[in-house]
C-alpha positions in Angstrom: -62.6 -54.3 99.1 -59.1 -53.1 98.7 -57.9 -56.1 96.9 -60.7 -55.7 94.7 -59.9 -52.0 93.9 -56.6 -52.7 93.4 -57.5 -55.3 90.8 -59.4 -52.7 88.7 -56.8 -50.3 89.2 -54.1 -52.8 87.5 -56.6 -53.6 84.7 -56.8 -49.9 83.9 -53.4 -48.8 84.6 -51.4 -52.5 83.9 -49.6 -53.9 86.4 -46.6 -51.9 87.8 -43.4 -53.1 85.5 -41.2 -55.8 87.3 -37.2 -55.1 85.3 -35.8 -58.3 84.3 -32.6 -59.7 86.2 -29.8 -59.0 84.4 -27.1 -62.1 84.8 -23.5 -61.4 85.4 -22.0 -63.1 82.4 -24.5 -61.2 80.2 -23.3 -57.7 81.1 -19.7 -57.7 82.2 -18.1 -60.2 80.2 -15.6 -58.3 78.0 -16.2 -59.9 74.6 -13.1 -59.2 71.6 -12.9 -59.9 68.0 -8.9 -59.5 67.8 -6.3 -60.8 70.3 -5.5 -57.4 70.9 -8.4 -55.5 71.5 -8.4 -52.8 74.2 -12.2 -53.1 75.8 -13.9 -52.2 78.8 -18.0 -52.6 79.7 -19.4 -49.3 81.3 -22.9 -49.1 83.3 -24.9 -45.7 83.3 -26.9 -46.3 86.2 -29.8 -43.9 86.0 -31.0 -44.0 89.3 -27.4 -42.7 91.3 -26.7 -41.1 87.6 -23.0 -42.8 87.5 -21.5 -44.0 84.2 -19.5 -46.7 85.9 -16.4 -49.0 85.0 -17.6 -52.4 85.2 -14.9 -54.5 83.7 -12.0 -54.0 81.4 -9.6 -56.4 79.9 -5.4 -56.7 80.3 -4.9 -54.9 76.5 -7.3 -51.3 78.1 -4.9 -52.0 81.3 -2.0 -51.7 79.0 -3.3 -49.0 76.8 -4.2 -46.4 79.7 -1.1 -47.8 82.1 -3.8 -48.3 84.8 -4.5 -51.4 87.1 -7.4 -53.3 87.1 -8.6 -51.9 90.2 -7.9 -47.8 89.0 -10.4 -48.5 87.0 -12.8 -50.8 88.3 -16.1 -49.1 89.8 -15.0 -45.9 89.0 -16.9 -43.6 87.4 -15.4 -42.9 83.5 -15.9 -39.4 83.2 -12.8 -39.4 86.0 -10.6 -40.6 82.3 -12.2 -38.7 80.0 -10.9 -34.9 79.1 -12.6 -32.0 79.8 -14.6 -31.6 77.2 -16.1 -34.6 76.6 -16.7 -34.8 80.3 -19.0 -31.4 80.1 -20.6 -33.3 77.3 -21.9 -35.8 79.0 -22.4 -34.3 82.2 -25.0 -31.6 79.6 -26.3 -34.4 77.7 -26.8 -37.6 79.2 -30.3 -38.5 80.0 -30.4 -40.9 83.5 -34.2 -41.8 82.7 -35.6 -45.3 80.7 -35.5 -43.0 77.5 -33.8 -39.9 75.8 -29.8 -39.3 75.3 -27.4 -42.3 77.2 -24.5 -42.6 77.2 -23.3 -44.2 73.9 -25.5 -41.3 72.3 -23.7 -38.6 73.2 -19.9 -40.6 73.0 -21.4 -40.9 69.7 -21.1 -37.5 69.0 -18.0 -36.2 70.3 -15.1 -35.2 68.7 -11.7 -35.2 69.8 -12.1 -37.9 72.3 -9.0 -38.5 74.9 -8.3 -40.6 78.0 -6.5 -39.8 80.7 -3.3 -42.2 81.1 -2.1 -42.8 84.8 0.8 -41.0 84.1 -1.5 -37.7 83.1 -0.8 -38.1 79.7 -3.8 -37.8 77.3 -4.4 -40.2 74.4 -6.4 -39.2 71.3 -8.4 -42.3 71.0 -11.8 -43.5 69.1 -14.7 -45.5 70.6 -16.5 -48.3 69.0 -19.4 -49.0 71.6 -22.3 -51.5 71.2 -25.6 -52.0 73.9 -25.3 -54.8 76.0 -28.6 -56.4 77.6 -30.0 -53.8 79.8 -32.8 -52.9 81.8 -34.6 -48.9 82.7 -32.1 -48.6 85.7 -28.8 -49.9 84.2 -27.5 -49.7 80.8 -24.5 -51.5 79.9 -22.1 -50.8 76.9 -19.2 -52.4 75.6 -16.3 -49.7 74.5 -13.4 -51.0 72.1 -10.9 -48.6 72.7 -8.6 -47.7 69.6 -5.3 -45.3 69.7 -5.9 -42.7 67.3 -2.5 -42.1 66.3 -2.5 -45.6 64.4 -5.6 -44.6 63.2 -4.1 -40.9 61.9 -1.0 -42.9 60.7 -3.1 -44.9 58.1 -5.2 -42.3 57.3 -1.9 -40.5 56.4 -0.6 -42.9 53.8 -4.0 -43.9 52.3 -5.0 -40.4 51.6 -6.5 -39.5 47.7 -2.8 -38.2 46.6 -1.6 -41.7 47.3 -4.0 -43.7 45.5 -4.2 -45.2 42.4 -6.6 -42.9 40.5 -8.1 -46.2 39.0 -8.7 -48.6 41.7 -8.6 -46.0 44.4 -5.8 -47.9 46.5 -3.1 -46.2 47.8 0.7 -47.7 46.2 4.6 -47.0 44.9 6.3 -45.2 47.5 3.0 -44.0 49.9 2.1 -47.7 50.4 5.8 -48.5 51.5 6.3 -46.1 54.1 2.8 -46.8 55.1 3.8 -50.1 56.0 7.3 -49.3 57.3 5.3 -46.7 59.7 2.4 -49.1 60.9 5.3 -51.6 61.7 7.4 -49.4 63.6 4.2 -48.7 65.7 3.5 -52.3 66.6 7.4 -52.9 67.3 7.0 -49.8 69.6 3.8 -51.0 71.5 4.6 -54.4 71.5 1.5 -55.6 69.6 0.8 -58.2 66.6 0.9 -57.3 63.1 -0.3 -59.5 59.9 0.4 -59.2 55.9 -2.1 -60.5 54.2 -1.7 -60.8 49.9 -4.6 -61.2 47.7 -4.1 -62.3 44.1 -6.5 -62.2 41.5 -6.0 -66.2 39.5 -7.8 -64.9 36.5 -6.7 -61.3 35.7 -6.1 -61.8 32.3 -9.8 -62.6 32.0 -11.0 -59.2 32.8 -8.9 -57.6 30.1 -9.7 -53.8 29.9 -11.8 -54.2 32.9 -9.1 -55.4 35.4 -8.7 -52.0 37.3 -12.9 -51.7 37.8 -12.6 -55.1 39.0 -9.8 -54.4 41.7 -11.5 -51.0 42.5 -14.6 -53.6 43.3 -12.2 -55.4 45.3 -10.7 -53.2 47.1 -13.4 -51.8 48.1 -15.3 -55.1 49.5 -11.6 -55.6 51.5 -12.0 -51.9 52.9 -15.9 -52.7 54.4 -14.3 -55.1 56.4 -11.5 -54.0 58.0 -11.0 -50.9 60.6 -9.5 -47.8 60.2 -5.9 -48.8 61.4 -5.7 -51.6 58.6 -3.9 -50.2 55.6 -5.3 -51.7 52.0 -3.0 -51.3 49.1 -2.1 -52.1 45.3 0.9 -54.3 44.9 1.0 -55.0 41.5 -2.0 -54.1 39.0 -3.9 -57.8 40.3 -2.5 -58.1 43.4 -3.9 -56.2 46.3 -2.2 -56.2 50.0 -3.7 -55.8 53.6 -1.6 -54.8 57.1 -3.3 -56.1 60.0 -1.7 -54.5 63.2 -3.5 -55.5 66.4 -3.7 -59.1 64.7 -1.9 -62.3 64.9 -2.1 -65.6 62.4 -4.0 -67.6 64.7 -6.9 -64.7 64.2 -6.0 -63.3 60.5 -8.2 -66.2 59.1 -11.3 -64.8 61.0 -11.2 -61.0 59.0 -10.0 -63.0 55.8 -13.2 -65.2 55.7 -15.4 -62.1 56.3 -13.5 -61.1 52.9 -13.8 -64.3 51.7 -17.6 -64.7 52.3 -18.1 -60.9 50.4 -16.5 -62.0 47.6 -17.9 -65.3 47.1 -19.9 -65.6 43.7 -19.3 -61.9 42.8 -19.1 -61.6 39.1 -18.8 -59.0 36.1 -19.7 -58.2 32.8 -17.1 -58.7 30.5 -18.5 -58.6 26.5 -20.9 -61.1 26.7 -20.0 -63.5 29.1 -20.1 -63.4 32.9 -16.6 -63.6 34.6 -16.3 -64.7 38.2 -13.8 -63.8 40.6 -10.7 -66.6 41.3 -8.5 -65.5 44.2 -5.3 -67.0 46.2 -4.7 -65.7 49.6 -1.5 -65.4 51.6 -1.1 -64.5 54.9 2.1 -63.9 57.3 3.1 -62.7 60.5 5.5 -59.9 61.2 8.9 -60.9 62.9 10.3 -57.6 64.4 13.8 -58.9 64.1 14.0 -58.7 59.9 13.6 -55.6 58.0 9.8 -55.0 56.7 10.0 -54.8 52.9 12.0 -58.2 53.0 8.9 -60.0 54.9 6.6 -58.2 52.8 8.0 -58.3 49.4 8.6 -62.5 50.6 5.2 -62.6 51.1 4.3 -60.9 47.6 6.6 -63.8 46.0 4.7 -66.6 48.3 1.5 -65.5 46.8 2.9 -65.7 43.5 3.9 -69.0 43.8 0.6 -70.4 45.1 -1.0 -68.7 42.6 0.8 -70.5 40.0 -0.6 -73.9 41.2 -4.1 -72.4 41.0 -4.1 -70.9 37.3 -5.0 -74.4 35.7 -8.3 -75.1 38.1 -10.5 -74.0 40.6 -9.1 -72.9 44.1 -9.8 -74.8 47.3 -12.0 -73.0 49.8 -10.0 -73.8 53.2 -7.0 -71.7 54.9 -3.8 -74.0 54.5 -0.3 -73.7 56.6 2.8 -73.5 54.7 5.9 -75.0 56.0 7.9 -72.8 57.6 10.8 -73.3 55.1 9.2 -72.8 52.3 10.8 -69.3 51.3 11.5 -68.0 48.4 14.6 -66.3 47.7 15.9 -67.3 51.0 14.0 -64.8 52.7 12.5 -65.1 56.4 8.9 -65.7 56.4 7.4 -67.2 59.7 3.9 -68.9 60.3 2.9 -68.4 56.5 -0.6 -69.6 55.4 -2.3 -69.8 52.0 -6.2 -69.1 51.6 -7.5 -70.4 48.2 -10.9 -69.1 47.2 -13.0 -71.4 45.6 -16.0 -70.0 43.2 -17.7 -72.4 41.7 
């Protein structure tokens, strides 16, 4: 008789929900795009209402001068300044619906960490939903150091841009780059040059700037807020990668690459499509900046030269180390040739 009322119950009601097993490997790997990337993966577990530390990689470790096991099942409102911490505590929602944690992280403003040394660090938070159940919700949280962030921000502002092509260049974009480099040689971290050079400018004719302002702005969609994106010369434009090494510049230049593919433009009555020659270099620490940079401006010249008279390859190719023009150090230099037929 019971198991019969409890049969009709479950066909009225439906059977009581059974959450699904979340594996290890699916929530608490740390996953990262760049070599560099500072990332932890938090758990709001509704049912003790903790936002706990889960996992966080040697670059976080680094970042926040903690060690693995400061951090590391502890809750991360303990980091977290006062204000965002009162946030949270106000807004989060431990229940299968409403405001979690990446809601309200969302929302805040002015976001610092805590350092071990007490020191707080004006950050921003990239943070994407990991597989999850009603009880525990895991994020993963790309920490970034604002300052960077503020730095580029700085040079790339509307006084320092081109008024055509909205990219920032003379004077702004130099000390941009001399300031983005001093902060990778202070903090120890990667930084990239990467040159694009338009093969058929002269085709465009009075349309050249729209075109690089298109450009430009396909290059800025893909990159992050630390990357600074400038003019060169009128068909040249120029990207600094900091946080990024050779061995992963070619994955944000093929996300470039693959936007531009088969974009074309108006020009009189004929359709014009885009023909580019890519350069890319690492940063050696012990020559001055404008002599890697302005080597890597003359390396893309040169391979652009060989790709004037036909189509460009679509592959990434290494460049010998010697080859460098003017005598100039350039290490670990690569040409990208974008093909567009």
């Amino acid at each position: 008789m019971f198991s019969r009322l409890k049969d009709i119950y479950n066909n009225i009601f439906g059977k009581p929900r059974v959450e699904p097993k979340l594996e290890q490997e699916q929530t608490n790997d740390v996953q990262t795009r760049r070599r560099f990337d500072a990332a932890m993966v938090v758990q709001q577990n509704n049912p003790i209402q903790k936002i706990y530390i889960t996992n966080v990689n040697d670059n976080a470790l680094k970042l926040l001068n903690y060690n693995k096991a400061e951090l590391v099942g502890h809750d991360i409102r303990e980091f977290l300044d006062a204000h965002v911490v009162e946030l949270l505590n106000e807004y989060v929602e431990f229940e299968a619906t409403g405001n979690d944690f990446a809601d309200v992280m969302r929302r805040a403003r002015d976001i610092h960490m805590l350092r071990k040394n007490e020191s707080a660090l004006p950050i921003t938070l990239d943070i994407t939903r990991r597989l999850s159940n009603m009880s525990k919700l895991y994020y993963q949280i790309f920490i970034h150091d604002k300052s960077l962030a503020e730095l580029a921000e700085l040079y790339t502002s509307p006084q320092n841009q081109d008024p055509a092509t909205k990219l920032v260049m003379g004077n702004a974009l130099y000390e941009g780059i001399r300031g983005v480099r001093q902060f990778a040689e202070r903090n120890e971290v990667d930084l990239t040059y990467v040159m694009f050079a338009l093969n058929n400018a002269a085709a465009f004719g009075d349309e050249l700037a729209n075109v690089i302002f298109e450009i430009g702005n396909i290059i800025k969609n893909q990159i992050r807020a630390t990357d600074v994106v400038g003019l060169v010369e009128p068909d040249i434009i120029s990207l600094v990668l900091p946080y990024c090494d050779v061995e992963h510049a070619p994955i944000v230049i093929y996300r470039i690459v693959e936007d531009l593919h088969g974009s074309t433009y108006n020009i009189g009555d004929r359709r014009v499509e885009i023909s580019m020659t890519i350069v890319y270099t690492d940063v050696d620490f012990n020559y001055k900046v404008l002599e890697i940079f302005n080597n890597a401006v003359q390396q893309v010249k040169q391979a652009r030269s060989v790709n004037e008279s036909g189509p460009a390859l679509n592959r990434l190719e290494k460049l010998s180390h010697n080859d460098r023009s003017n005598n100039q150090p350039i290490n670990n230099t690569a040409q990208a040739e974008l093909d567009k037929g």
